[in-house]
C-alpha positions as a LaTeX table, in Angstrom:
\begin{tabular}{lrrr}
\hline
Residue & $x$ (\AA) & $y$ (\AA) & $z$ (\AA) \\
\hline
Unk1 & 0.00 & 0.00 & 0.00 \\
Unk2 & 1.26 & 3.51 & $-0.75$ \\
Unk3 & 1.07 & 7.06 & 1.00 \\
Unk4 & $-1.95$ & 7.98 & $-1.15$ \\
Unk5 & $-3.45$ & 4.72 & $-0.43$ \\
Unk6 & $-3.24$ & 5.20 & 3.55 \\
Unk7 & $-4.79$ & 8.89 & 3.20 \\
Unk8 & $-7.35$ & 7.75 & 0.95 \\
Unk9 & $-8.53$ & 4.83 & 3.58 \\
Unk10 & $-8.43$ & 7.59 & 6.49 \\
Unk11 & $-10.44$ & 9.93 & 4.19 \\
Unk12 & $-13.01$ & 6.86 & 3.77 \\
Unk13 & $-13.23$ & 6.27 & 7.26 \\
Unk14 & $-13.55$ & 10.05 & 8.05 \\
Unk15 & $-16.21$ & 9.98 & 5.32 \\
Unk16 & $-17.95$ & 7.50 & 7.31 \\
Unk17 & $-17.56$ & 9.38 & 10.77 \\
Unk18 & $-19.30$ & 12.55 & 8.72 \\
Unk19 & $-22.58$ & 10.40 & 7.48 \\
Unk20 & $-23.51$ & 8.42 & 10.82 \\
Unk21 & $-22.55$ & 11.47 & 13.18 \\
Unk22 & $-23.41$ & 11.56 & 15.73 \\
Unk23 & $-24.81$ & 8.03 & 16.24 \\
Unk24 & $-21.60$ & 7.47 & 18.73 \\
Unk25 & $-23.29$ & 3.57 & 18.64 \\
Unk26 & $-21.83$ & 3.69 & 14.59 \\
Unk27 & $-19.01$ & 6.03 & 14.87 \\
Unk28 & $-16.97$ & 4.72 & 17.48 \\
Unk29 & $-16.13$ & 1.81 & 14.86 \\
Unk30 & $-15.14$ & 4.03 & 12.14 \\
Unk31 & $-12.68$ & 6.55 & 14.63 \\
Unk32 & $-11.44$ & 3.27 & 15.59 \\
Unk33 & $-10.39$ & 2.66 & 11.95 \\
Unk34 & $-9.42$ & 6.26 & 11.20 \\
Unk35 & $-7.14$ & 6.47 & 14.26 \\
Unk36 & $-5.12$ & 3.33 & 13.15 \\
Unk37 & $-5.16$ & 4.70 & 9.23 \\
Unk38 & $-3.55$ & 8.00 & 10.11 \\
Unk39 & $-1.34$ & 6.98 & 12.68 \\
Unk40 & 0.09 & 4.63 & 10.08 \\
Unk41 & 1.26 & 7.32 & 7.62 \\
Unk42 & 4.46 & 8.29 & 9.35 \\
Unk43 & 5.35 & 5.07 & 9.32 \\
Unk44 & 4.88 & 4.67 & 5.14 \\
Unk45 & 6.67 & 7.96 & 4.98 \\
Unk46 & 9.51 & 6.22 & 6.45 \\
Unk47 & 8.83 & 3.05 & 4.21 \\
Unk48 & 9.30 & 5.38 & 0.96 \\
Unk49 & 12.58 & 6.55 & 2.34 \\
Unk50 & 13.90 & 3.23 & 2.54 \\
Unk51 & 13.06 & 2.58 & $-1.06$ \\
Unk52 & 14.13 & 6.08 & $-2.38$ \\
Unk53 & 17.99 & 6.30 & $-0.08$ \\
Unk54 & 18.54 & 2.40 & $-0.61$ \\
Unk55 & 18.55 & 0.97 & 2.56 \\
Unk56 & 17.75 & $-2.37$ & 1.94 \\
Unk57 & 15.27 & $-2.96$ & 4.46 \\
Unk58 & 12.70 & $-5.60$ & 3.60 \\
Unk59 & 9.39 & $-4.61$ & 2.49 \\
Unk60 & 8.27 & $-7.95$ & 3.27 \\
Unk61 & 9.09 & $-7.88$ & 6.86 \\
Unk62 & 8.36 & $-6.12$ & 9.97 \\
Unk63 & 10.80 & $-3.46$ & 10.79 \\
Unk64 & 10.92 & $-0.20$ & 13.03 \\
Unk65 & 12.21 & 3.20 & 12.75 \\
Unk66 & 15.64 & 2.64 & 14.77 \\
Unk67 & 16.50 & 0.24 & 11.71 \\
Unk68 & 15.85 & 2.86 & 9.26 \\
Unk69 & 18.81 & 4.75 & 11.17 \\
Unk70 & 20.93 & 1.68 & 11.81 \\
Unk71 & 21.10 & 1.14 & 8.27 \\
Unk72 & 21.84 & 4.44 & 6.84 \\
Unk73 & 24.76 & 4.03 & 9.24 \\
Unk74 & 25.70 & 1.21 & 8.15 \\
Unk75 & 25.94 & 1.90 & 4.44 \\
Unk76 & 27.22 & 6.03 & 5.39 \\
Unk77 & 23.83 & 7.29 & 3.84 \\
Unk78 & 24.25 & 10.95 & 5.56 \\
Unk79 & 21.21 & 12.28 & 3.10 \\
Unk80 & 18.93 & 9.52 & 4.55 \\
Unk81 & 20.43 & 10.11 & 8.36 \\
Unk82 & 19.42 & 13.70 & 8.14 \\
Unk83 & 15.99 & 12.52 & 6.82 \\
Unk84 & 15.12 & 10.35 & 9.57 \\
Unk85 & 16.25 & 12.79 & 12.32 \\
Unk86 & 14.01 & 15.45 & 10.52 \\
Unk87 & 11.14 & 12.63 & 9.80 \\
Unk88 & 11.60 & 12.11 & 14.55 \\
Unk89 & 12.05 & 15.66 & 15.15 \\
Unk90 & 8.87 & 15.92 & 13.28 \\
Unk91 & 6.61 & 13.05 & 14.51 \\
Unk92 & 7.48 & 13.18 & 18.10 \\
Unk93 & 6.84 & 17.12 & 18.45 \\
Unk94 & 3.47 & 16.86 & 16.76 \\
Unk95 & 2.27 & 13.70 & 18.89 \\
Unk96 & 3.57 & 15.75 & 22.08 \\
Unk97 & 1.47 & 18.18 & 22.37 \\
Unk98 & $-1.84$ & 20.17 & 20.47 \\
Unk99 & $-4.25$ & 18.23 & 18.37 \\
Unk100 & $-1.18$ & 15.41 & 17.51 \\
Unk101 & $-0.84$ & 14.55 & 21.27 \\
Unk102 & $-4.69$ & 14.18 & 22.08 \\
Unk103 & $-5.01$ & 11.82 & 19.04 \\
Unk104 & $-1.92$ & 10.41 & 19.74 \\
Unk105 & $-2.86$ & 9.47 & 23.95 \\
Unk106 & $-6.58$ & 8.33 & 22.61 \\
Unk107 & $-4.35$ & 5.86 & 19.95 \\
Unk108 & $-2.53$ & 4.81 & 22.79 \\
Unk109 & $-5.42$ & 3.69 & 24.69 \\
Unk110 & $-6.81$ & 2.09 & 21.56 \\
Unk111 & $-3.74$ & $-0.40$ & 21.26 \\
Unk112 & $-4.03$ & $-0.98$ & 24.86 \\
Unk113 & $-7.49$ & $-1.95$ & 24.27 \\
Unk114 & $-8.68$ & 0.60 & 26.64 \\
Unk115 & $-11.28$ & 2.10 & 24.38 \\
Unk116 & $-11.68$ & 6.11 & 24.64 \\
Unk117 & $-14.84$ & 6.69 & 22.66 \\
Unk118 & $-15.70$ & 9.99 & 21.39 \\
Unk119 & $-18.29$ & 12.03 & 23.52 \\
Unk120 & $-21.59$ & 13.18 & 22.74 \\
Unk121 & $-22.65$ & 16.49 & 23.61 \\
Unk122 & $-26.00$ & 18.42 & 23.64 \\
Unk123 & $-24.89$ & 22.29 & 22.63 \\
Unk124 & $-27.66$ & 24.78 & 23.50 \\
Unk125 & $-27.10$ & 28.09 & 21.57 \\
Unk126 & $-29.52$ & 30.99 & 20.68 \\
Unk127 & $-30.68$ & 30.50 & 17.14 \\
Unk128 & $-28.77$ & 33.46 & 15.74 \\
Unk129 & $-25.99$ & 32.38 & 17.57 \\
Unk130 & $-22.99$ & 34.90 & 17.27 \\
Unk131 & $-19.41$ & 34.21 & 17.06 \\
Unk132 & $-18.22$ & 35.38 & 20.31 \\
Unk133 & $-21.06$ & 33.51 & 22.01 \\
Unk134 & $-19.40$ & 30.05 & 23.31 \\
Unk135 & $-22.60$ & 27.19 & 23.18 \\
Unk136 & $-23.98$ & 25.38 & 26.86 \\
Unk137 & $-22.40$ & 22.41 & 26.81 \\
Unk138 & $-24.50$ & 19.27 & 28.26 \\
Unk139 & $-22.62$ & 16.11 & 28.36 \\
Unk140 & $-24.86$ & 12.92 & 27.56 \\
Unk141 & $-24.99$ & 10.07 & 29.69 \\
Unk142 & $-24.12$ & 7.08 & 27.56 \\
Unk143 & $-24.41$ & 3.20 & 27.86 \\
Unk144 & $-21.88$ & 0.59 & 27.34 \\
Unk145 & $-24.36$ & 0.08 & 23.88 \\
Unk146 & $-23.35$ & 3.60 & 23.27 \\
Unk147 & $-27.13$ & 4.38 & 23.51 \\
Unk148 & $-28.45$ & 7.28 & 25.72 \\
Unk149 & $-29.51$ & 6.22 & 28.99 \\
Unk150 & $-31.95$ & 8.27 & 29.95 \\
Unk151 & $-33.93$ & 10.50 & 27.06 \\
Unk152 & $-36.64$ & 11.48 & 29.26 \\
Unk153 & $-33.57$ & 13.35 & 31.83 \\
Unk154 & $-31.73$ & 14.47 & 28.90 \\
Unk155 & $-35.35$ & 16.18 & 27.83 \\
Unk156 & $-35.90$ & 17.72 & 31.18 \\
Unk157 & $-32.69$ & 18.56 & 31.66 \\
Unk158 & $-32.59$ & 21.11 & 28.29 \\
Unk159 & $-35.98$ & 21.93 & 29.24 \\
Unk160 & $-34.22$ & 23.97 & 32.54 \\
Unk161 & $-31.01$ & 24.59 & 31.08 \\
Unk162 & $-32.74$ & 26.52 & 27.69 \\
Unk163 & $-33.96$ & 29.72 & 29.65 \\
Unk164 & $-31.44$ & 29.90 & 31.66 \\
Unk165 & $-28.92$ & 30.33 & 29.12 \\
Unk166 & $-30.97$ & 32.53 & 27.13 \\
Unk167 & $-30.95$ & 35.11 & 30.12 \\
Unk168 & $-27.43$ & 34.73 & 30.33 \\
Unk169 & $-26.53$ & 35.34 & 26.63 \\
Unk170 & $-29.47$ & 38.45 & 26.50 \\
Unk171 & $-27.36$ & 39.97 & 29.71 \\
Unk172 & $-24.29$ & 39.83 & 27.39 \\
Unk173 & $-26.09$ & 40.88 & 24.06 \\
Unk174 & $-27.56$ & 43.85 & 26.26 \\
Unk175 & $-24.07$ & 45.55 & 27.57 \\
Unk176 & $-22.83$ & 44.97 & 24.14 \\
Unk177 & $-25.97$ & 46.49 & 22.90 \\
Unk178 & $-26.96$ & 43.97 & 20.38 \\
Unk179 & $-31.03$ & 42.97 & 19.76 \\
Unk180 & $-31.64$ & 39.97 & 21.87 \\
Unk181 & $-31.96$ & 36.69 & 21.48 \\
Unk182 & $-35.65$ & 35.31 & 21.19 \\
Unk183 & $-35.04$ & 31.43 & 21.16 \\
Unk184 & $-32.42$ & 28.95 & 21.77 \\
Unk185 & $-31.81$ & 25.89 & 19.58 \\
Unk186 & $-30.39$ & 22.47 & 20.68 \\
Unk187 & $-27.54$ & 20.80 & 18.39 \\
Unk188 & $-25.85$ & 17.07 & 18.79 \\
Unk189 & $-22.63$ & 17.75 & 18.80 \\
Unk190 & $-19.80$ & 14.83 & 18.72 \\
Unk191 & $-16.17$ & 16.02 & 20.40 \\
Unk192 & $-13.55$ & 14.51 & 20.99 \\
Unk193 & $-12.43$ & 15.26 & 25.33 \\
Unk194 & $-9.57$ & 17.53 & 25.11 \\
Unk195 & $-9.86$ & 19.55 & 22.40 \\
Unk196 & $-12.12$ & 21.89 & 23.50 \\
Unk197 & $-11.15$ & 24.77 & 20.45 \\
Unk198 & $-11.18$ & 22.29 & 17.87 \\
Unk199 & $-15.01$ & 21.99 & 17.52 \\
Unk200 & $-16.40$ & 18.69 & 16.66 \\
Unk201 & $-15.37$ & 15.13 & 16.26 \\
Unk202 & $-15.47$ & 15.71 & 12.55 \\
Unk203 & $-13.39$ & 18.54 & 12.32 \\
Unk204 & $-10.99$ & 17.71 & 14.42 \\
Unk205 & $-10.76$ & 14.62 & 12.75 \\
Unk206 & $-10.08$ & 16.55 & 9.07 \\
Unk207 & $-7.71$ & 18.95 & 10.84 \\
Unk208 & $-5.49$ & 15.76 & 12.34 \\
Unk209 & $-5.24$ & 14.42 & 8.80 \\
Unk210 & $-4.49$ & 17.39 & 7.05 \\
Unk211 & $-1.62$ & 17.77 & 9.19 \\
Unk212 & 0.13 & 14.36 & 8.50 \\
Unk213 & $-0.70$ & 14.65 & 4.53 \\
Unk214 & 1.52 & 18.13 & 4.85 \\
Unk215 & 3.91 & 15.89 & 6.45 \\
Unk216 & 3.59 & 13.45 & 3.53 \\
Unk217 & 4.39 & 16.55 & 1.10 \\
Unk218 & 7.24 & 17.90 & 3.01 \\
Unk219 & 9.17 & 14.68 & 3.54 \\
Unk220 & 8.20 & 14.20 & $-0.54$ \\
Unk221 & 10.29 & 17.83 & $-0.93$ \\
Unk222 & 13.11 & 16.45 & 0.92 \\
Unk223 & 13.45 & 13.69 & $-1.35$ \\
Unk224 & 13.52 & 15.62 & $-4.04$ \\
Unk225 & 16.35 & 17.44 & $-2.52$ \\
Unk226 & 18.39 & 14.78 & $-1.81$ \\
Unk227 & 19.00 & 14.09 & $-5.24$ \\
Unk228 & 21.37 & 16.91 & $-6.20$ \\
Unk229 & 23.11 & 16.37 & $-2.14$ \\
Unk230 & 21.98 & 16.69 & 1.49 \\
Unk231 & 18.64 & 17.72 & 2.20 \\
Unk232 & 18.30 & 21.26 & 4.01 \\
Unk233 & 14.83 & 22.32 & 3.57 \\
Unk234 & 13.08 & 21.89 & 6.87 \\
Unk235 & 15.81 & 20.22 & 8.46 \\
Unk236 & 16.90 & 20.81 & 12.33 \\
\hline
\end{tabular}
């Protein structure tokens, strides 16, 4: 399988997160899948190198990034030893912290088979809901099933929480001197716990794996590079 064949199975599972969203019942099989496709492309990144610097190292056989650098080594490959301490510069400052390390820890706990399934949130918002105003949050109770447990305490519970917040966002809209709101509206909203600026599941989701197809295009650059001597561009 090549790069373009990894991103294209993470954009079918993402695909798949988008249409059953946010039935977490469906989805939590498909972020399952996506997790384990992008997570992979670093790893195919590293595969190409190995083809395109000579390495040697089986594509037949199981082998890990430490051999990648072993090899180059071994043969005096400095092109391909800057590559691969660009290629782990790279991957382990994006897994440690922003969007890369909360997909990263939630992978984690996937191979460890303790399953971290996105949450589903109720967001209550005015219906012309302005950009500075931040949405109620109302985390859902789920089951094991990934069903809601209770619908008739989820009900009552919006039923209180609506006015509320629509006194609290009119109080705002007032000092700012804006019309007030006349109605709030009540979205399902899948997130993933942690990224709290990202939005939802979905976008986060898109966000993640545009990152790692820049990678994908930058490591593609250095390649390029490396045919006419040492690769510099993007280099530590």
């Amino acid at each position: 399988m090549t790069i373009e064949q990894k991103i294209d199975e993470a954009y079918l599972w993402l695909e798949h997160i988008k249409f059953y969203s946010p039935d977490i019942s469906v989805v939590k099989y498909f972020f399952s899948a996506y997790l384990s496709s992008v997570s992979s492309i670093s790893d195919y990144i590293l595969a190409e190198a190995n083809q395109f610097y000579s390495l040697g190292l089986s594509t037949d056989s199981t082998w890990y990034p430490r051999d990648f650098e072993i090899a180059a080594k071994k043969i005096g490959k400095s092109n391909a030893l800057k590559f691969y301490k660009w290629w782990k510069v790279w991957t382990d400052g994006r897994r440690q912290r922003g969007i890369g390390k909360v997909f990263n820890n939630i992978r984690n706990m996937e191979i460890h088979k303790i399953k971290q399934k996105p949450i589903l949130n109720i967001l209550i918002l005015p219906l012309d809901n302005q950009k500075y105003e931040i949405p109620h949050k109302l985390p859902v109770s789920l089951t094991q099933e990934g069903v809601i447990a209770s619908t008739k305490e989820l009900d009552r519970s919006i039923k209180l929480l609506k006015p509320k917040y629509l006194k609290e966002i009119n109080k705002i809209r007032k000092e700012k001197g804006i019309s007030l709101a006349t109605n709030i509206k009540v979205a399902e909203y899948l997130q993933v716990e942690g990224l709290p600026g990202i939005g939802s599941l979905v976008d986060a989701c898109g966000i993640y794996l545009q990152m790692w197809i820049d990678f994908a295009k930058m490591a593609r650059e250095l390649f390029e590079e490396s045919k006419t001597g040492e690769p510099k561009t993007g280099l530590p």
